[in-house]
N, C-alpha and C positions, 0 to 999 in steps of 0.2 A: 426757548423752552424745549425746544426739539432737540438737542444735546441732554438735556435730563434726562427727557424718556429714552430716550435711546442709551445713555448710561444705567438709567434703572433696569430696563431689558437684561442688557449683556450682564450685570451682577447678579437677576434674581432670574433671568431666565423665562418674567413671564412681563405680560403689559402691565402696568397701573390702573387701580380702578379709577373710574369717572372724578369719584370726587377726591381721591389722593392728586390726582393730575391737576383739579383746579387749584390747588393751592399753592402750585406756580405762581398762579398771576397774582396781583394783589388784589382785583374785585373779588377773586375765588376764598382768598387767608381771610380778609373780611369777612365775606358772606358765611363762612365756616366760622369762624369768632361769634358774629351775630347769632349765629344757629344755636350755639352753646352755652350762648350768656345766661339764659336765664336760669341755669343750671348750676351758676355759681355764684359767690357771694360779692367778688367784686369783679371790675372788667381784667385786673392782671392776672387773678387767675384764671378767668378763662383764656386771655392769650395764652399764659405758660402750657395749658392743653394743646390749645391748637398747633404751637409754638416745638413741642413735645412730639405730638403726630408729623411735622415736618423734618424735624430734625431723624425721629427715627427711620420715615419713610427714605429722608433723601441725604443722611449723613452728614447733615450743617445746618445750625439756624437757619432760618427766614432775617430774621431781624436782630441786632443785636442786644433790645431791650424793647419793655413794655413803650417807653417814652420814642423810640424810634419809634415803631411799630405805629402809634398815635399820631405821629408827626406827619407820615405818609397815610395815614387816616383820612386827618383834615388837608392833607393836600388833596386825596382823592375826593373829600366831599365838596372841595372849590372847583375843584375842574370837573365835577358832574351837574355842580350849580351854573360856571359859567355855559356847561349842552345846555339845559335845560331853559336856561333863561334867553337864549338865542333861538328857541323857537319856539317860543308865544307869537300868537298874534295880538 
């Protein structure tokens, strides 16, 4: 991730703000998807926003499609189910 910002640096000159930065990671492109959903009519368009703000912040998709984009969704919501369920008592 540290190669980004320090590419976004030397091009613009100045840091990323907080939340252009999370959309590096994928919790952050999610959590920023979920933010804006309710603002749109179905879930691809609001990726294609979110989707939109990346590409123009960092000059390349994130994802090459809404169906990617889902795929690594639901992988993210198993591997947050298999934390979760490994520490119940």
């Amino acid at each position: 991730m540290q190669i980004y910002l320090d590419a976004y640096v030397k091009r613009h000159g100045k840091r990323l703000e907080p939340h252009l930065q999370a959309l590096l990671t994928v919790d952050g492109f999610i959590k920023a998807f979920w933010e804006i959903r309710p603002n749109y009519r179905t879930q691809e368009e609001a990726y294609e926003i979110v989707e939109q703000i990346y590409e123009a912040t960092f000059g390349s998709r994130k994802y090459s499609s809404f169906k990617s984009f889902y795929n690594i969704y639901i992988k993210y919501l198993n591997e947050r189910k298999k934390e979760n369920s490994g520490t119940r008592c």
